[in-house]
N, CA, C and O atoms as a Tripos MOL2 file, in Angstrom:
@<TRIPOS>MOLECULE
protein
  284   283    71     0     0
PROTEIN
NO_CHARGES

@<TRIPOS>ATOM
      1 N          92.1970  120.2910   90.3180 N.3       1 UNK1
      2 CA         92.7820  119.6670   89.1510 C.3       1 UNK1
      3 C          91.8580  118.5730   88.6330 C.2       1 UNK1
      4 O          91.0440  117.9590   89.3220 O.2       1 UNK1
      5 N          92.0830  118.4100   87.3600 N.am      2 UNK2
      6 CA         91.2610  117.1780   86.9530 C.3       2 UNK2
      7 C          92.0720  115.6870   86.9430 C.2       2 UNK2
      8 O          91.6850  114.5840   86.5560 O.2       2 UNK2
      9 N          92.9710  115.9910   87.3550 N.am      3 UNK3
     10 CA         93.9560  114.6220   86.9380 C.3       3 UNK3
     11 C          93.5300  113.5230   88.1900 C.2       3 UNK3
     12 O          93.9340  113.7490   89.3310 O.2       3 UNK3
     13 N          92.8950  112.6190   87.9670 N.am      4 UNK4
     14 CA         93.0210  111.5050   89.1200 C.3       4 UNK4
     15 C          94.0040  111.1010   89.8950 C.2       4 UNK4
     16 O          95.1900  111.2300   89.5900 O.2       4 UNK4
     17 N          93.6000  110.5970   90.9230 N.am      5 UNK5
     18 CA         94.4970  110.3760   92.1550 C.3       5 UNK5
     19 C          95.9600  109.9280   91.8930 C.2       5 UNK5
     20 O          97.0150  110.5140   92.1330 O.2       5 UNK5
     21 N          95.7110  108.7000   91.3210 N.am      6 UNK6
     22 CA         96.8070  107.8140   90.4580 C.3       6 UNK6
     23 C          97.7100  108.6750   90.1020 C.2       6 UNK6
     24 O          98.7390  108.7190   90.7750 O.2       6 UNK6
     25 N          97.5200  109.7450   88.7360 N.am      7 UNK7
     26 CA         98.4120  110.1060   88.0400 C.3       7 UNK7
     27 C          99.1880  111.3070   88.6030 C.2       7 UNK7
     28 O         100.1890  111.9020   88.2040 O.2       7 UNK7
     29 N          98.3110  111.4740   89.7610 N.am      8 UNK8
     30 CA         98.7310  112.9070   90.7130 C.3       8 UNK8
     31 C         100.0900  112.3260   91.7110 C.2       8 UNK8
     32 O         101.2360  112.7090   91.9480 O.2       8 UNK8
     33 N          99.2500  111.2380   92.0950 N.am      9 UNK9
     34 CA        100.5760  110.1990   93.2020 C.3       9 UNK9
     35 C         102.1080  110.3570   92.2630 C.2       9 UNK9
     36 O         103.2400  110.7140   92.5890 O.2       9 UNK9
     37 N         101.4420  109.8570   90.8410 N.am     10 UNK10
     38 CA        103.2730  109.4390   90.5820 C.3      10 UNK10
     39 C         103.7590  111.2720   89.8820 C.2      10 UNK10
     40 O         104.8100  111.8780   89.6740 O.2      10 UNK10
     41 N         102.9820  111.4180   89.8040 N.am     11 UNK11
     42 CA        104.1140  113.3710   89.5070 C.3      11 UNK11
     43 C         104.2120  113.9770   90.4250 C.2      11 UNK11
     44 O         104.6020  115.0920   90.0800 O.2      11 UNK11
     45 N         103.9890  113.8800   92.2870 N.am     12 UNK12
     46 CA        104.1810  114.5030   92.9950 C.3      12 UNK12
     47 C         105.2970  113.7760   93.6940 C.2      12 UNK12
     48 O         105.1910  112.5500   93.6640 O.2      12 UNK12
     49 N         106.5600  114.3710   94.4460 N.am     13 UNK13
     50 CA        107.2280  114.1450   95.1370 C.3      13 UNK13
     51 C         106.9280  113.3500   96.1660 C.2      13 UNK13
     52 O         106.0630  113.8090   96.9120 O.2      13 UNK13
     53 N         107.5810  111.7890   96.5840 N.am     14 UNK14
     54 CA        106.5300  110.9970   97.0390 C.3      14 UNK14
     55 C         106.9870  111.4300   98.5740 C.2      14 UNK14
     56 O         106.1730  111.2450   99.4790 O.2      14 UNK14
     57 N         108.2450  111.9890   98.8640 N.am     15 UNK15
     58 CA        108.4650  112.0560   99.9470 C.3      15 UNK15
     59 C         107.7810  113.8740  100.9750 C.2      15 UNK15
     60 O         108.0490  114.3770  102.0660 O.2      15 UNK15
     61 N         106.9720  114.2060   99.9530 N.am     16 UNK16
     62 CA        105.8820  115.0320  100.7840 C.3      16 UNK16
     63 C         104.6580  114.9340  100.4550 C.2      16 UNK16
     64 O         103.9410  115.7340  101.0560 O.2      16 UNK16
     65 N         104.0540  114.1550   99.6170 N.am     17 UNK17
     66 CA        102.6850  113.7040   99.3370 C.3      17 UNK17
     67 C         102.5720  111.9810   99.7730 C.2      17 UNK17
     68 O         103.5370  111.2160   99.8090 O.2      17 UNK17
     69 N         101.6570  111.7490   99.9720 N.am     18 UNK18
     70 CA        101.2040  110.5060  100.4450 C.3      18 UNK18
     71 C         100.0540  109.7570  100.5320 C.2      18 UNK18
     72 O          99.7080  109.6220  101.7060 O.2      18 UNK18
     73 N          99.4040  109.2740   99.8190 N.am     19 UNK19
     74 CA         98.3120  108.7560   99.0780 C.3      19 UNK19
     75 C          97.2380  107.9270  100.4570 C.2      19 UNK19
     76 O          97.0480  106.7200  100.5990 O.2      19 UNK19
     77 N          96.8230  108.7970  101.1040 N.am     20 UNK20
     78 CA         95.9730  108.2540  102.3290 C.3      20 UNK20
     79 C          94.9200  107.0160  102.3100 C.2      20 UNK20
     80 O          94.8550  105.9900  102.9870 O.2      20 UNK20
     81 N          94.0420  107.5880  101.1500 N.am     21 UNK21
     82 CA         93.5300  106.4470  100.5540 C.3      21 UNK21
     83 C          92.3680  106.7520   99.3960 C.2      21 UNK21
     84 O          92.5990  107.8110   98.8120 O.2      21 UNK21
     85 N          91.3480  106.1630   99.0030 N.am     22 UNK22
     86 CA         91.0410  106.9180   97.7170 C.3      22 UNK22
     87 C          90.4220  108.3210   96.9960 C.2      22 UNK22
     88 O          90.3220  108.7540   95.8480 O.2      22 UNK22
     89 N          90.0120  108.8400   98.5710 N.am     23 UNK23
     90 CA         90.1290  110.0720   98.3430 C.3      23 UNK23
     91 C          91.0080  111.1450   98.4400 C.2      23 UNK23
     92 O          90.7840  112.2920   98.0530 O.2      23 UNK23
     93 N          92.1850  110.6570   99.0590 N.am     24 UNK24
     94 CA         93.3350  111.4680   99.5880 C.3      24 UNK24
     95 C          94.4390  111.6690   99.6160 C.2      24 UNK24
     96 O          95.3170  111.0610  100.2290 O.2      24 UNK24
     97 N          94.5080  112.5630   98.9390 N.am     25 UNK25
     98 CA         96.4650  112.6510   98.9330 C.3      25 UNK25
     99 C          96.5460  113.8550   99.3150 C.2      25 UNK25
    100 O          95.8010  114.7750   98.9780 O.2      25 UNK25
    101 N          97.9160  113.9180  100.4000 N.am     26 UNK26
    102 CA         98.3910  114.6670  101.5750 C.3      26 UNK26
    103 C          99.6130  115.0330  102.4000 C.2      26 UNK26
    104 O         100.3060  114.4660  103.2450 O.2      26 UNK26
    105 N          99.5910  116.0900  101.8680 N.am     27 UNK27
    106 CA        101.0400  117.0980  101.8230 C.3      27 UNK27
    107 C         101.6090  116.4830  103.7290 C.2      27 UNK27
    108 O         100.8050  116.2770  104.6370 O.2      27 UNK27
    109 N         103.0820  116.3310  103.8370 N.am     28 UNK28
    110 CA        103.5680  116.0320  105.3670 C.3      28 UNK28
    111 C         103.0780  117.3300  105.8400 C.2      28 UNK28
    112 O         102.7250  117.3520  107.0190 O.2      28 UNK28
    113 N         103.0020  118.1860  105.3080 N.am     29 UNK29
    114 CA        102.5370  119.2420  106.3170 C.3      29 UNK29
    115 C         101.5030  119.7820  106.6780 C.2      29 UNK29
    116 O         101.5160  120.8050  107.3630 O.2      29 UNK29
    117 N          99.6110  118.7540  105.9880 N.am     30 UNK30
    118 CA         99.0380  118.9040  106.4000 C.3      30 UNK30
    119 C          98.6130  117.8520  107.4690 C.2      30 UNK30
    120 O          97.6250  117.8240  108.2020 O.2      30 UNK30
    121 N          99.6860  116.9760  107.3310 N.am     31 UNK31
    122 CA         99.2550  116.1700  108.3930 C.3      31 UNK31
    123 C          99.5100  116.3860  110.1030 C.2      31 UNK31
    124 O         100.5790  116.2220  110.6900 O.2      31 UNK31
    125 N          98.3110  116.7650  110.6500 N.am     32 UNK32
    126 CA         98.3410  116.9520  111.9310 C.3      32 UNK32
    127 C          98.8780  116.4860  113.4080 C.2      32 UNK32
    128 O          99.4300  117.1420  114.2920 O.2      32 UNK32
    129 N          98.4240  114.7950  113.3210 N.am     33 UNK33
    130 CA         98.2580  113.9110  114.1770 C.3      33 UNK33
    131 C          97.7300  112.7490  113.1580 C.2      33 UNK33
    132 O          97.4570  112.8610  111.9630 O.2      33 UNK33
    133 N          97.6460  111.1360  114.3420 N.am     34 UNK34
    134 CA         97.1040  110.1080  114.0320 C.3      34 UNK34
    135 C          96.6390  109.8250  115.1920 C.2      34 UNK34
    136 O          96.7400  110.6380  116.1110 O.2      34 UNK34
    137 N          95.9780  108.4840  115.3720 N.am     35 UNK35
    138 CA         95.2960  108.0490  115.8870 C.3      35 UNK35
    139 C          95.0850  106.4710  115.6460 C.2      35 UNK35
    140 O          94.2430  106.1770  114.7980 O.2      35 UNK35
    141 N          95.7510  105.4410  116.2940 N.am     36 UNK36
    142 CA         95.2730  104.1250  116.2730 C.3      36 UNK36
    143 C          94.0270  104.1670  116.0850 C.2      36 UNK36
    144 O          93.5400  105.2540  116.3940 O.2      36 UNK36
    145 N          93.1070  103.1900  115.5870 N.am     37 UNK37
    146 CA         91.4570  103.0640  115.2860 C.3      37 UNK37
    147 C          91.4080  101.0210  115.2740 C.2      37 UNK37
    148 O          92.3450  100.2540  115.4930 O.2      37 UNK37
    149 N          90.5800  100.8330  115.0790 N.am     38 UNK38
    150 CA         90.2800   99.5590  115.0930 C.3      38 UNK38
    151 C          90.8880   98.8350  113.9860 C.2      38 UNK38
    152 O          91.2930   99.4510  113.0000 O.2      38 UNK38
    153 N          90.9880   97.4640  114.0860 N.am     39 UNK39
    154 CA         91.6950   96.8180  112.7220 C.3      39 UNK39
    155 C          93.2740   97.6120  112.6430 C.2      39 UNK39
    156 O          93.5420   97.5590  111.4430 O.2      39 UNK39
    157 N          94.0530   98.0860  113.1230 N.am     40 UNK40
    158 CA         95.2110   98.6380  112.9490 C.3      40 UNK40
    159 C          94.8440   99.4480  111.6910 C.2      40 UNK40
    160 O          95.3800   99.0820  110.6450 O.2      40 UNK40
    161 N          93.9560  100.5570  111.6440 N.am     41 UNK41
    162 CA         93.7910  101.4930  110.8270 C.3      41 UNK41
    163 C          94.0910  102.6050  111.6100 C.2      41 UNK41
    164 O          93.9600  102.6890  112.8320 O.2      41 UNK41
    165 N          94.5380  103.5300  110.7700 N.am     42 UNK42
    166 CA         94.7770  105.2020  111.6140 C.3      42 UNK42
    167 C          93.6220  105.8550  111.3070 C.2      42 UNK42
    168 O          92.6410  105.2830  110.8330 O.2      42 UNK42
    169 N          93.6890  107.1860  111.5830 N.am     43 UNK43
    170 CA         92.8940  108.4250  111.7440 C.3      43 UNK43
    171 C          93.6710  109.6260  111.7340 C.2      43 UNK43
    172 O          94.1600  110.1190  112.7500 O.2      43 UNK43
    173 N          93.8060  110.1990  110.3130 N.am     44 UNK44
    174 CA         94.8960  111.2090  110.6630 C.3      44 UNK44
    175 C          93.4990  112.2690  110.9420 C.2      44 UNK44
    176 O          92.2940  112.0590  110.8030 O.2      44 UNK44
    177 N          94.2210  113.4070  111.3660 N.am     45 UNK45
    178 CA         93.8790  114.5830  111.6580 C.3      45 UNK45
    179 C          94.3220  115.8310  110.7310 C.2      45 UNK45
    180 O          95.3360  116.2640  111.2790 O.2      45 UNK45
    181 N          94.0990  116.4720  109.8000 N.am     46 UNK46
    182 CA         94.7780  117.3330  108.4190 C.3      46 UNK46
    183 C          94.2620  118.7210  109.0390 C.2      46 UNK46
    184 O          93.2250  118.9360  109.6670 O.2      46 UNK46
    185 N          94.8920  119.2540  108.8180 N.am     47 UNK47
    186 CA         95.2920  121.0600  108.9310 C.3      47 UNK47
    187 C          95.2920  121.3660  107.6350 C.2      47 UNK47
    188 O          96.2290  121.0300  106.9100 O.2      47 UNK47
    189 N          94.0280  122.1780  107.1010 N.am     48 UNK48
    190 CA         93.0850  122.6780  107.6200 C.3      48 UNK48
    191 C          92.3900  121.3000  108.0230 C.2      48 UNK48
    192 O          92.9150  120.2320  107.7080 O.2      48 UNK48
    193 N          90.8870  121.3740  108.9110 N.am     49 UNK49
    194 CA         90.3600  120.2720  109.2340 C.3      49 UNK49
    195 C          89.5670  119.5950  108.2280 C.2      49 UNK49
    196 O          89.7750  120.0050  107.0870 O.2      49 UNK49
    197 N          88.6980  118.6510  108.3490 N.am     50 UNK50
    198 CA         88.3490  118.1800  107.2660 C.3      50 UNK50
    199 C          86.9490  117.7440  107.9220 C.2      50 UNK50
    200 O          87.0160  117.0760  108.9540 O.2      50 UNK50
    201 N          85.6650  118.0770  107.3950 N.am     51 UNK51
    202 CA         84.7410  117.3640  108.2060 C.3      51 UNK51
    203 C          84.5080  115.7660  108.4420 C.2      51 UNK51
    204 O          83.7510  115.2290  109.2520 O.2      51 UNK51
    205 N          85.3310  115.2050  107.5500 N.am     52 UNK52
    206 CA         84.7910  113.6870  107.5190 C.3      52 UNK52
    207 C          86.2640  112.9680  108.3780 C.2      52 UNK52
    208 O          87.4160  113.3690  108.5410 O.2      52 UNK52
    209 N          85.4930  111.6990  108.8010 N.am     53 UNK53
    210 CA         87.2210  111.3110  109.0860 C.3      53 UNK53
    211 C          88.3610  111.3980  107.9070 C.2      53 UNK53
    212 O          88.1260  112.0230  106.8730 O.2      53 UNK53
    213 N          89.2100  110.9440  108.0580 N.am     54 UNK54
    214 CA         89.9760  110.7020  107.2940 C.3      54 UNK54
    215 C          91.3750  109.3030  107.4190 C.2      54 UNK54
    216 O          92.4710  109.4000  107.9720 O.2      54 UNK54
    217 N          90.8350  108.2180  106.7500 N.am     55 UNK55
    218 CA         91.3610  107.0490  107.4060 C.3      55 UNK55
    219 C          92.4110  106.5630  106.6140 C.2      55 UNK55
    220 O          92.2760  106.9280  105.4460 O.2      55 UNK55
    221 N          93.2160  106.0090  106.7740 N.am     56 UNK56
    222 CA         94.4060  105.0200  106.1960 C.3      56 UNK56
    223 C          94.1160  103.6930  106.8360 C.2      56 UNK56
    224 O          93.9850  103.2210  107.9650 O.2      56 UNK56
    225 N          94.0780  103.2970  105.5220 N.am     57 UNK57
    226 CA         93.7500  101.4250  105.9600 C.3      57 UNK57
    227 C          94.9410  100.4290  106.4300 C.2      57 UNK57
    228 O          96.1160  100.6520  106.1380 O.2      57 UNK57
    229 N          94.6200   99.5760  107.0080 N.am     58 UNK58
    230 CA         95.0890   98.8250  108.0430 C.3      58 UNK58
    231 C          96.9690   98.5800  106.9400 C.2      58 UNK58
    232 O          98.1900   98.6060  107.0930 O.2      58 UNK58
    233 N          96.0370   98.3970  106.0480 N.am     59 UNK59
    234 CA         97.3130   97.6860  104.5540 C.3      59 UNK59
    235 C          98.4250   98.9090  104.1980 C.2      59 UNK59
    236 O          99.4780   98.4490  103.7540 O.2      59 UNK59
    237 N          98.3970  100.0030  104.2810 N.am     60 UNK60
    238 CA         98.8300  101.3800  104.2290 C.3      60 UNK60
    239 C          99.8300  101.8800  105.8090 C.2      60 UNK60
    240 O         100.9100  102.4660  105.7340 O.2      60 UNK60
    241 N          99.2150  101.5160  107.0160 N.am     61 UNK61
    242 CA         99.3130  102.3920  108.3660 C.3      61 UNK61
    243 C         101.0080  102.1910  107.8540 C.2      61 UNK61
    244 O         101.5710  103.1420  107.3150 O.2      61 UNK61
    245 N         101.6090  101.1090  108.0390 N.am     62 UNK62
    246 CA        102.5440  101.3450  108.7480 C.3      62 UNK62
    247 C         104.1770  102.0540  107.4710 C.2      62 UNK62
    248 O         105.3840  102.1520  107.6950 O.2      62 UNK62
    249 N         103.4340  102.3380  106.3880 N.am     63 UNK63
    250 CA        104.1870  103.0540  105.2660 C.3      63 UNK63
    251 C         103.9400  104.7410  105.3480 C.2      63 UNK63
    252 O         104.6600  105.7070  105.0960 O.2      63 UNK63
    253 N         102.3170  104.5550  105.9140 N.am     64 UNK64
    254 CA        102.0880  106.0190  106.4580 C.3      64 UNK64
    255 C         103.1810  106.3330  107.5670 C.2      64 UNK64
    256 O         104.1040  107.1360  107.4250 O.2      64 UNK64
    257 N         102.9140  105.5400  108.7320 N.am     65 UNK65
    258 CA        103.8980  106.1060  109.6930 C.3      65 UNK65
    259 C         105.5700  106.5630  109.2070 C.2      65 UNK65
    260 O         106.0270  107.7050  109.1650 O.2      65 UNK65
    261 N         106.2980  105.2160  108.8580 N.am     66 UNK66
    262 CA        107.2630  105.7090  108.2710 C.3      66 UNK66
    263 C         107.7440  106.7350  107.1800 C.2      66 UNK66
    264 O         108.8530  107.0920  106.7810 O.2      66 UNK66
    265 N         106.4000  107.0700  106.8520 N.am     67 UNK67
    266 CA        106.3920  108.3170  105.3470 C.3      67 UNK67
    267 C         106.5760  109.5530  106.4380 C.2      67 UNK67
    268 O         107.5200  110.3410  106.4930 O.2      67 UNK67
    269 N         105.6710  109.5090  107.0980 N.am     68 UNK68
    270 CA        105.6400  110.9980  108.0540 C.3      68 UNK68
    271 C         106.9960  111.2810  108.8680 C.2      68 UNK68
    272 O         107.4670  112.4100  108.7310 O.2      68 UNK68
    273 N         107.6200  110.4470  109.6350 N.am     69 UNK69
    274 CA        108.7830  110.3100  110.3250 C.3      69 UNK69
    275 C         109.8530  110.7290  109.5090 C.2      69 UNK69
    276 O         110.6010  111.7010  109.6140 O.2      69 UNK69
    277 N         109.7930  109.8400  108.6930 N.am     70 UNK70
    278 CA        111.0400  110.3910  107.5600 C.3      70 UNK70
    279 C         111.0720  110.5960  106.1720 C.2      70 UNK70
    280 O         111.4360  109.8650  105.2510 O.2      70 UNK70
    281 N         110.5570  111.8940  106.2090 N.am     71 UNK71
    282 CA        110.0170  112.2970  104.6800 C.3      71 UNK71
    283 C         111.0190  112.6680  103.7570 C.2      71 UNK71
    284 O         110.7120  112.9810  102.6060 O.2      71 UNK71
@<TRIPOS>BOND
     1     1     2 1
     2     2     3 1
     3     3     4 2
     4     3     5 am
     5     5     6 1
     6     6     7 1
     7     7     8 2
     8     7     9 am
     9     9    10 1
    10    10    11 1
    11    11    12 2
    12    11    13 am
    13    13    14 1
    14    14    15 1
    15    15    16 2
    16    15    17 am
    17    17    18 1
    18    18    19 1
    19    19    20 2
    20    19    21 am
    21    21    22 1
    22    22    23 1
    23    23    24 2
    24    23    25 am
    25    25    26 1
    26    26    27 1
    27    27    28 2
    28    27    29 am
    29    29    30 1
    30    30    31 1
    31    31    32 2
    32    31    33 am
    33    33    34 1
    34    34    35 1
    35    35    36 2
    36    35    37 am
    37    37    38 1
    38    38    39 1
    39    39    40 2
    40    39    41 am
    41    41    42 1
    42    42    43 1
    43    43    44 2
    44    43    45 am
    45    45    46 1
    46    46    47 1
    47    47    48 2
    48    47    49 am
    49    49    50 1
    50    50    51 1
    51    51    52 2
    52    51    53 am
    53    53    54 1
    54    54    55 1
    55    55    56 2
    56    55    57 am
    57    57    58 1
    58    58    59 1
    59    59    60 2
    60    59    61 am
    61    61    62 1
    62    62    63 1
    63    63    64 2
    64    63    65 am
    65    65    66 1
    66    66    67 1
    67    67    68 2
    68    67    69 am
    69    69    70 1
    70    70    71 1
    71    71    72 2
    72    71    73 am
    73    73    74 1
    74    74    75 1
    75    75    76 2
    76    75    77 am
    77    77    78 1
    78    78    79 1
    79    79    80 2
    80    79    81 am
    81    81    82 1
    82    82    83 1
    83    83    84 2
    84    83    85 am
    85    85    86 1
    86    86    87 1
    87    87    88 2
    88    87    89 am
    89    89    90 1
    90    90    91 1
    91    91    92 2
    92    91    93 am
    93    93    94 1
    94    94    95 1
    95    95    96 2
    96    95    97 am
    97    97    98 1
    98    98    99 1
    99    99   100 2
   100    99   101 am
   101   101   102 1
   102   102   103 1
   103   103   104 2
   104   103   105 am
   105   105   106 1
   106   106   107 1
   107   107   108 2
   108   107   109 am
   109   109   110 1
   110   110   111 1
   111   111   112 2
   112   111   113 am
   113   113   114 1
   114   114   115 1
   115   115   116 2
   116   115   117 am
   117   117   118 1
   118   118   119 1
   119   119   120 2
   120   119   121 am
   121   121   122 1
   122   122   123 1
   123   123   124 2
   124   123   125 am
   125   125   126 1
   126   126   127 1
   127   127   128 2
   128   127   129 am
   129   129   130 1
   130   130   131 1
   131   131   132 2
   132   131   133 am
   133   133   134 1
   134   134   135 1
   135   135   136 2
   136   135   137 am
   137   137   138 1
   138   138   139 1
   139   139   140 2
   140   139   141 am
   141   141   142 1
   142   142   143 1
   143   143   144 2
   144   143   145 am
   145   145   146 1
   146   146   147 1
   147   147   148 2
   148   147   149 am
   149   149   150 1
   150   150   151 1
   151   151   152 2
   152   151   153 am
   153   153   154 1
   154   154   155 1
   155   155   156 2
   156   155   157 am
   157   157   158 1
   158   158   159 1
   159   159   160 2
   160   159   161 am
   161   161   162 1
   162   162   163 1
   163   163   164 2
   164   163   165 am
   165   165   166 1
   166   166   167 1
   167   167   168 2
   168   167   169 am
   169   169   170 1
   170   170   171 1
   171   171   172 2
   172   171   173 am
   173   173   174 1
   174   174   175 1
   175   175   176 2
   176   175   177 am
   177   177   178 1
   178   178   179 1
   179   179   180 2
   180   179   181 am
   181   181   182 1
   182   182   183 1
   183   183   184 2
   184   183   185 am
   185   185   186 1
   186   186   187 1
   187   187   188 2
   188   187   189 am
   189   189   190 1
   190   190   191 1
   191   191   192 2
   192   191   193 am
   193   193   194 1
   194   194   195 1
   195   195   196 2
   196   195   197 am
   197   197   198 1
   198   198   199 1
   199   199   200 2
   200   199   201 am
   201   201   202 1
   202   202   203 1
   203   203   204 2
   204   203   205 am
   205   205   206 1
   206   206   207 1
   207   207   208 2
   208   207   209 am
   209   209   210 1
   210   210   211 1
   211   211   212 2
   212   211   213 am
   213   213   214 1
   214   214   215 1
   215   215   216 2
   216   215   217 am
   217   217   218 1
   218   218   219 1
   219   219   220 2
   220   219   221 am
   221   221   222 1
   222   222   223 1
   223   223   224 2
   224   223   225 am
   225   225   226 1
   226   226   227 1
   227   227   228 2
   228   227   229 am
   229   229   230 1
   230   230   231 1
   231   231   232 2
   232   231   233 am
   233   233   234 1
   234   234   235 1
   235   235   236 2
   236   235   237 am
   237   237   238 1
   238   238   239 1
   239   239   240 2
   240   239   241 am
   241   241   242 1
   242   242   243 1
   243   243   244 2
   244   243   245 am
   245   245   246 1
   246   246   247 1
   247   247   248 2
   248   247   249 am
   249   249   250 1
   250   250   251 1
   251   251   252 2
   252   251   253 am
   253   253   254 1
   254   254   255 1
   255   255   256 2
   256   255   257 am
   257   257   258 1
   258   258   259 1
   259   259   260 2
   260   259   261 am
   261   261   262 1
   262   262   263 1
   263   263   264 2
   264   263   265 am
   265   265   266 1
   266   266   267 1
   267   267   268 2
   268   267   269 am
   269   269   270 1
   270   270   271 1
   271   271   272 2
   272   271   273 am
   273   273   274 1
   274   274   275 1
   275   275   276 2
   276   275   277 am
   277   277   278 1
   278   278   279 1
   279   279   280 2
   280   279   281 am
   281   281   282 1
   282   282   283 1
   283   283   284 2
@<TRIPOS>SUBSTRUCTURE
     1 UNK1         2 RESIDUE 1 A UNK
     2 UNK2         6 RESIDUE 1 A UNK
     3 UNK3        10 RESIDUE 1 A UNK
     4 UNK4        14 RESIDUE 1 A UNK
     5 UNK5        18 RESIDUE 1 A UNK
     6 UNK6        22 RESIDUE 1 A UNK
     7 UNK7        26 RESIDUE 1 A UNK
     8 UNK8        30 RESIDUE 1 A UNK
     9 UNK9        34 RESIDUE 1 A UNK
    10 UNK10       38 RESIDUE 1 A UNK
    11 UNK11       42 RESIDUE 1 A UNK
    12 UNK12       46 RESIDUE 1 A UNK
    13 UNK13       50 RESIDUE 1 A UNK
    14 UNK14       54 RESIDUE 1 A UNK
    15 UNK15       58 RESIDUE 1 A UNK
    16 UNK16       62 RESIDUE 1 A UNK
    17 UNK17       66 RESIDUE 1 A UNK
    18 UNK18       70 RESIDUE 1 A UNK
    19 UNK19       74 RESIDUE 1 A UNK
    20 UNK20       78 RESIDUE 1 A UNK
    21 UNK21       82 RESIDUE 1 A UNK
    22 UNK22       86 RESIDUE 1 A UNK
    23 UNK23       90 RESIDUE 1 A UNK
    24 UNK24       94 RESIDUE 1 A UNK
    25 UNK25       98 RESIDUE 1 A UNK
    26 UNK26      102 RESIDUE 1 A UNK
    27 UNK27      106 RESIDUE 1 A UNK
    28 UNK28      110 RESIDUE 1 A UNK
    29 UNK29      114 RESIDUE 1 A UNK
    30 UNK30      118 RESIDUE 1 A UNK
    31 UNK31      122 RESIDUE 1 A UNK
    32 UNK32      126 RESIDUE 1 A UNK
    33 UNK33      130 RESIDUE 1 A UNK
    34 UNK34      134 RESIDUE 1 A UNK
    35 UNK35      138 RESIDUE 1 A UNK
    36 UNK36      142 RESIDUE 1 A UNK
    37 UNK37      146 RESIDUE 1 A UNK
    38 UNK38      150 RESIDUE 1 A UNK
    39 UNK39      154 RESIDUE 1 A UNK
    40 UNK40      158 RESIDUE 1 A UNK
    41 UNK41      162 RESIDUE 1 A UNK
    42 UNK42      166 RESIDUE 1 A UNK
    43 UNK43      170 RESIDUE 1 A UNK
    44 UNK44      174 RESIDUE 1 A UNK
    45 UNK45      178 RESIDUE 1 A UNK
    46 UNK46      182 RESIDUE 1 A UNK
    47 UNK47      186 RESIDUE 1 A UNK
    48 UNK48      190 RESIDUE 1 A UNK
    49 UNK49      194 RESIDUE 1 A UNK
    50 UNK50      198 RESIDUE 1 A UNK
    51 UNK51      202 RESIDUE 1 A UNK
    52 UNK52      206 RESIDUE 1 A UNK
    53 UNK53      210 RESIDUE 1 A UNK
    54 UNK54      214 RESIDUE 1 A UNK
    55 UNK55      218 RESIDUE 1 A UNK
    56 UNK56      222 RESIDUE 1 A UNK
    57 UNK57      226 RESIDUE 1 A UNK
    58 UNK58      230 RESIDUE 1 A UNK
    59 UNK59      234 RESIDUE 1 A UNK
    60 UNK60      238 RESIDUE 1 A UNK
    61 UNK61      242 RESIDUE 1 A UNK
    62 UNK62      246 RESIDUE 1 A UNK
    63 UNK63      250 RESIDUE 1 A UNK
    64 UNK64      254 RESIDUE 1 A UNK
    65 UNK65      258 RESIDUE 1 A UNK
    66 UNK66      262 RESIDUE 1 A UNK
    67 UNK67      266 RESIDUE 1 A UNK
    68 UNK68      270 RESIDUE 1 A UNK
    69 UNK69      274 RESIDUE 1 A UNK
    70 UNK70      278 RESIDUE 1 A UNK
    71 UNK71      282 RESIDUE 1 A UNK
């Protein structure tokens, strides 16, 4: 799609998309796993894989967690 991140966040259903960080927005069901990381940042893990990490910042983790738990 051509539509930027932004305008994609607010027309997608927020309770199965979730705005990882500026490259990423991510369906609950590609999310795999996490991973504590330094600075209270995560590390998710996405299905399919992804070669690069893929991080949620320290300011984000804990809206991520509760997004995934109860979507």
């Amino acid at each position: 799609t051509n539509e930027p991140l932004d305008e994609l966040t607010n027309l997608l259903p927020g309770n199965q998309f979730f705005r990882l960080n500026r490259q990423f927005l991510a369906n609950a069901k590609a999310c795999a796993s996490f991973r504590s990381i330094t600075n209270g940042k995560l590390e998710v893990n996405l299905q399919p894989v992804f070669s690069e990490p893929v991080i949620v910042s320290q300011k984000k983790a804990a809206s991520f967690k509760a997004w995934l738990v109860n979507p």
